[in-house]
C-alpha positions, 0 to 999 in steps of 0.5 A, a space after each residue: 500500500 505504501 509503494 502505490 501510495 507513493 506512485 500515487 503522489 509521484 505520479 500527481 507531483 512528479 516528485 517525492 519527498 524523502 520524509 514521506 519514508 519516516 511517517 511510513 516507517 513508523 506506521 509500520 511500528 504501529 502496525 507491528 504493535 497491533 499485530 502483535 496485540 492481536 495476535 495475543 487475543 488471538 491466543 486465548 479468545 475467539 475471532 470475533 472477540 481478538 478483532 473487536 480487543 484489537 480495534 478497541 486497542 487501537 481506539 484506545 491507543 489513539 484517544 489515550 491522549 484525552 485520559 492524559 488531559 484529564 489528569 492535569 485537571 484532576 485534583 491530588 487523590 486517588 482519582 488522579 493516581 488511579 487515571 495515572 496508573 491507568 494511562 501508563 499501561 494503555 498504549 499511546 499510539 499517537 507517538 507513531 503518528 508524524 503524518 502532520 509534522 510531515 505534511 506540514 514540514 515541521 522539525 520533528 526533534 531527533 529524541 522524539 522519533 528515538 523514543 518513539 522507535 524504542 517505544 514500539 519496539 519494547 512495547 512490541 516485545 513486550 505484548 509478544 512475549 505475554 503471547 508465547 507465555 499464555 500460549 504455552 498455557 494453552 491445552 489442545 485437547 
């Protein structure tokens, strides 16, 4: 999908523009890491269940933002240290997400995509290895 996306605008711009190649490496990423997330539901539910997990994922990992909002607005108490243990587990998604720094030719600074590499990267690890685990659980009888 990437190779005619970039067909497509070369063909409308005959031209392409090298940062189109960093938006599209870190949807990989993210892609990675619903994959992998869906292979973990895949592990332990039906089909049915592991499509709307991954999809409610992935809403969730691109809305996750809003729950960091709401902290800052939240007064000290229990309230608040519980939505910051929450918002610590959920995933954050929006850091693969550079499609407007880029469109818009904006300077993305070098810490941010090495955060957002090794973020999806371990968290990738991470969901695949609770996969293996609970599938070595798993009875095939």
């Amino acid at each position: 999908m990437s190779l005619i996306f970039l067909a497509l605008v070369f063909f409308h711009t005959f031209t392409i523009e090298w940062e189109m190649f960093v938006a599209i490496l870190f949807i990989f990423f993210e892609l990675c890491l619903i994959t992998s997330v869906a292979l973990l539901f895949s592990c332990f539910s039906t089909p049915i269940l592991s499509s709307i997990f991954s999809l409610a994922f992935y809403l969730i990992g691109h809305t996750a933002w809003g729950l960091e909002t709401l902290i800052k607005k939240i007064p000290p108490g229990v309230g608040k240290t519980m939505a910051q243990i929450l918002y610590l587990f959920l995933p954050d998604l929006e850091n693969f997400n550079f499609k407007t720094e880029i469109v818009q030719h904006l300077d993305i600074p070098s810490g941010v995509f090495l955060y957002s590499i090794l973020y999806g990267i371990f968290y990738t690890l991470f969901i695949l290895i609770i996969a293996v685990l609970v599938f070595r659980k798993r009875d095939f009888i």
